[in-house]
C-alpha positions in Angstrom: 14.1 90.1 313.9 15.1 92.6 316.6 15.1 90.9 320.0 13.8 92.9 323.0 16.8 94.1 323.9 17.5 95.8 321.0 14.3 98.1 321.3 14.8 98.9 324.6 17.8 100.3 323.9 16.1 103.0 321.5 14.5 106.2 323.8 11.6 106.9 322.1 10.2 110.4 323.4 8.0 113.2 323.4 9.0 116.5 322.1 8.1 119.5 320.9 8.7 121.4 317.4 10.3 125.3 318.4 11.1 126.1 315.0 11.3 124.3 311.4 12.8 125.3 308.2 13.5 124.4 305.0 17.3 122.8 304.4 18.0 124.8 301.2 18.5 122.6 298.1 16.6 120.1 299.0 13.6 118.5 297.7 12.5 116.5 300.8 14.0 117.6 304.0 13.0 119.9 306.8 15.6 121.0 309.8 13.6 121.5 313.2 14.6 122.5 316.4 13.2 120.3 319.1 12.9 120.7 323.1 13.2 117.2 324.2 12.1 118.4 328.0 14.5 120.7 328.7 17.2 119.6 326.0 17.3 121.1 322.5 18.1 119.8 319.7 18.1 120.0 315.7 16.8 117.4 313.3 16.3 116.6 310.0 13.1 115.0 308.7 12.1 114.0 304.8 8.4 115.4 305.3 8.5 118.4 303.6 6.2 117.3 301.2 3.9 116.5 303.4 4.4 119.7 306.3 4.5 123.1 306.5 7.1 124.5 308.6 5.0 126.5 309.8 2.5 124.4 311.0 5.0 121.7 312.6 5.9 124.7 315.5 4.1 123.7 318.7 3.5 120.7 318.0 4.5 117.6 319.9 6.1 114.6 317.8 7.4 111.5 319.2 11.5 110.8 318.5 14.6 108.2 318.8 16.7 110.7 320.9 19.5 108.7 321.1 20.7 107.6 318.0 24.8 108.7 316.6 24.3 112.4 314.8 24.4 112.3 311.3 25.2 114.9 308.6 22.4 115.0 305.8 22.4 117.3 303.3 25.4 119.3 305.1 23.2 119.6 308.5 23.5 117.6 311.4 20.2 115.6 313.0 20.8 115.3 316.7 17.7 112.5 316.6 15.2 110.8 314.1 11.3 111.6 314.3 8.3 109.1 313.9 6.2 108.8 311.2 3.7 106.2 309.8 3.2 106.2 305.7 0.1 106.4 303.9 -0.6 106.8 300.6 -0.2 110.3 300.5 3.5 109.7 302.4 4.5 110.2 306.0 2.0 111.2 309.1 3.4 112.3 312.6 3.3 109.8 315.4 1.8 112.5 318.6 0.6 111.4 321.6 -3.1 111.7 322.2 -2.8 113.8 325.0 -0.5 116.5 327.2 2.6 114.7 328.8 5.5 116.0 329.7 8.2 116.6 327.1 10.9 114.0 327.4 8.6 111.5 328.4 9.8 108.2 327.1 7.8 106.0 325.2 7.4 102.7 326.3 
């Protein structure tokens, strides 16, 4: 069990997809550029099974923004995006409507 302390630690927050791309020679992952109000930053996400690049730009996705970066697949993810899973595999946590980007999730 995580206590209370341990998720606050975690910033959840809003951003917003500026670009997204396939990571060549791989099967599952998608690199996107994120403004994290104000702040860019790249990620890596296994939904490409699921998402178009090109419909991912624009749209607002919930993050962790501050976890370590990680190399995966020779990129660098600066973050981890949300997702629930469903049969047909992972769905983009959004909020339901405009906020500000960066806004944290509480």
């Amino acid at each position: 069990m995580a206590t209370y302390d341990d998720f606050m630690k975690l910033e959840l927050k809003i951003a917003k997809v500026l670009e997204a791309e396939e990571v060549p020679e791989a099967s599952k992952l998608l690199k996107l550029k994120i403004d994290i109000g104000g702040e860019t930053r790249q990620i890596v996400a296994g939904i490409k099974k699921n998402y178009q690049p090109q419909d991912l730009v624009g749209r607002e996705i919930v993050v962790i923004a501050n976890l370590e970066p990680r190399i995966v697949m020779g990129v660098e993810s600066q973050g981890m995006l949300l997702a629930a899973s469903d049969e047909t595999g992972p769905v983009l946590l959004r909020p339901d409507k405009d906020v500000p980007l960066g806004s944290r999730v509480k």
